[in-house]
N, C-alpha and C positions, 0 to 999 in steps of 0.2 A: 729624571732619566727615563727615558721610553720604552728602557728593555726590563726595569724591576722594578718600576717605580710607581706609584700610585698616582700620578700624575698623567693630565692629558685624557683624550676622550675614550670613554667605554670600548666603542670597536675596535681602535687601537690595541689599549690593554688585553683585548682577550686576543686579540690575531699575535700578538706578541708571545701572549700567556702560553699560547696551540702550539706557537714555533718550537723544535726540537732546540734543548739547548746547544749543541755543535751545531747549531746550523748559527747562530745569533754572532761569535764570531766573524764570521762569511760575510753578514752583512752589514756590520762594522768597518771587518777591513772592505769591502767595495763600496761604502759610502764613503769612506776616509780615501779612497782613492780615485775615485770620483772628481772629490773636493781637493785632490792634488794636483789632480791632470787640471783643474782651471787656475788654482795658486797654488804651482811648485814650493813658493817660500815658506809654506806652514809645514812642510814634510820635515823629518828629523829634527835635529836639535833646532833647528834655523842660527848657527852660529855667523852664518856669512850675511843674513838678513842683519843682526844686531851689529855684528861688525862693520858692515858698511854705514849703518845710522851711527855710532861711533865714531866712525871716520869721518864726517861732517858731510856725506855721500846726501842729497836732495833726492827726499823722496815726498810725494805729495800725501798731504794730511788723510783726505778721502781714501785712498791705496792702504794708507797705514790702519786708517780702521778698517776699511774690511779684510785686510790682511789677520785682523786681534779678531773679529769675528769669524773668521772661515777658522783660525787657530782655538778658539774655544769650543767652538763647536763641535768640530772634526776630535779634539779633546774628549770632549765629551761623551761624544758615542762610541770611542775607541774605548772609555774607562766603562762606558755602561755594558757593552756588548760583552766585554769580559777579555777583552783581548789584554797581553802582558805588555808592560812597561811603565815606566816613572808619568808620573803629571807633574815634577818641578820642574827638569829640564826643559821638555819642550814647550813648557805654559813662558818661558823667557824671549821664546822668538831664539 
């Protein structure tokens, strides 16, 4: 994780370290919506993404992973920044 995490390069870590923590939030949620405004599907639970692969709805193999990437990630830095909510629901798509 990039926001408490010992990982990733030095200059990082300390521009991270300097950042107020209320500000780390802020840019969480504006990467995480960011990463929404290009794939709506990873926002909220994604129940109607799952439900339509469910339904035998065709969607292409490529789309579906980087749909699991933009969803892990955007995961990711919403749990790192500190922002609140579950990672079981929406890690399901």
């Amino acid at each position: 994780a990039g926001f408490d995490g010992e990982i990733g390069p030095q200059p990082l870590r300390d521009a991270i370290e300097a950042t107020p923590d209320f500000v780390k939030p802020m840019m969480g949620g504006l990467t995480c919506g960011i990463i929404g405004v290009f794939y709506p599907n990873i926002l909220f639970f994604g129940y109607e993404t799952l439900n339509g692969l469910l339904m035998n709805n065709q969607m292409a193999t490529d789309a579906l992973f980087t749909l699991l990437i933009a969803k892990i990630f955007a995961t990711a830095v919403s749990a790192a920044s500190g922002l609140v909510g579950g990672t079981l629901a929406p890690s399901l798509f």
